[in-house]
C-alpha positions as a printed NumPy array, in Angstrom:
array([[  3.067,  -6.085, -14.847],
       [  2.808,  -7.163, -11.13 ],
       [  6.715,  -6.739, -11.302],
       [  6.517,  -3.109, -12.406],
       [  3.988,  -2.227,  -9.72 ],
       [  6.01 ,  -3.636,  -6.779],
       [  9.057,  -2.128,  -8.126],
       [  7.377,   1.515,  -8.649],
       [  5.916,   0.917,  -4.635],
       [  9.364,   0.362,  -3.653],
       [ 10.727,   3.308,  -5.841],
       [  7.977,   4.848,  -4.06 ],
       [  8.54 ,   3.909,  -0.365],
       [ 12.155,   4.119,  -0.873],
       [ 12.081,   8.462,  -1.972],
       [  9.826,   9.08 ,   1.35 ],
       [ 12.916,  10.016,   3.331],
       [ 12.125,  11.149,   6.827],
       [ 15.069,  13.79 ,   7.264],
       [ 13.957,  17.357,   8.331],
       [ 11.301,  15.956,  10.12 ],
       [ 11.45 ,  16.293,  14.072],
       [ 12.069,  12.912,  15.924],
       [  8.507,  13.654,  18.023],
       [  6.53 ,  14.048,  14.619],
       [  7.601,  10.718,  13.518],
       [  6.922,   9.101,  16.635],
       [  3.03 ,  11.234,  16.866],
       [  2.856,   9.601,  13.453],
       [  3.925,   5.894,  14.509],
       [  1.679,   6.249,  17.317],
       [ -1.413,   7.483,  15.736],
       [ -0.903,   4.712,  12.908],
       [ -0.633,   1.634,  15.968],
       [ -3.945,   3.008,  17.44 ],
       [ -5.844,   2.948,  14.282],
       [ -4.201,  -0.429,  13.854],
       [ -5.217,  -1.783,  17.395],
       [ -8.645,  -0.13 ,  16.931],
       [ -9.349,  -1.821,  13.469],
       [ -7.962,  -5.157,  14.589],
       [ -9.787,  -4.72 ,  18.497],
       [-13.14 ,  -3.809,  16.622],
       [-13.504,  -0.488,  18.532],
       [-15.944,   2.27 ,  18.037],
       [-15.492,   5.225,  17.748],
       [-16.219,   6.37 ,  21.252],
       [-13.354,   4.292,  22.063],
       [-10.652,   5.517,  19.823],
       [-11.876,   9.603,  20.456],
       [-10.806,   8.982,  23.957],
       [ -7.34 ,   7.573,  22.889],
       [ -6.973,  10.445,  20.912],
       [ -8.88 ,  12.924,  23.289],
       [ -6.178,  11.678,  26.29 ],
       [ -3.293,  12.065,  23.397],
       [ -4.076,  15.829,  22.975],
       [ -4.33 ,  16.203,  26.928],
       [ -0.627,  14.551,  27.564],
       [  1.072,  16.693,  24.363],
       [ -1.078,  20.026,  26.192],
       [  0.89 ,  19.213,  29.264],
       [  4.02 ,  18.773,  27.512],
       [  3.659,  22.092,  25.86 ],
       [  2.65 ,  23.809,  29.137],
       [  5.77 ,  22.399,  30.28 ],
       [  7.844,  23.899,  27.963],
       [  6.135,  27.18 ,  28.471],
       [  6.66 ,  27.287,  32.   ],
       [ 10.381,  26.287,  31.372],
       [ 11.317,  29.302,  28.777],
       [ 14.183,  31.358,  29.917],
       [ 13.582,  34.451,  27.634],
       [ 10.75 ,  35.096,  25.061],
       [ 10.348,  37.871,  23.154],
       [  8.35 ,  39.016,  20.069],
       [ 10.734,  41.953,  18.838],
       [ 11.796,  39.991,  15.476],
       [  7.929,  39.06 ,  14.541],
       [  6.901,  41.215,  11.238],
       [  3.416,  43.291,  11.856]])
């Protein structure tokens, strides 16, 4: 029975396939699971870990502001009403 379950898990882990997604989601994602991972093992509050995650939303604001700043052209003629 304990063969069937590790075997399904695998099945499992082996159909998540990662393609479509963009390279900075999976990284978000890998970086948001090692916090929670240092926080549980470190023994932080939560105080602690909504200022990780507080400082996280600051540097991806930036980033977008960035990119903002950065556009060549924009224009909304091809959005539907």
């Amino acid at each position: 029975m304990a063969g069937e379950e590790l075997n399904s898990l695998g099945g499992i882990i082996y159909c998540m396939k990662f393609e479509g997604y963009a390279p900075t989601a999976i990284s978000l994602l890998a970086a948001n699971l090692f916090t929670i991972a240092i926080a549980v093992t470190q023994g932080w509050g939560l105080l602690q870990l909504l200022w990780v995650y507080w400082f996280q939303s600051v540097i991806i604001g930036v980033f977008n502001y960035l990119r903002i700043l950065n556009l060549k052209e924009f224009s909304t003629d091809n959005f539907a009403e």
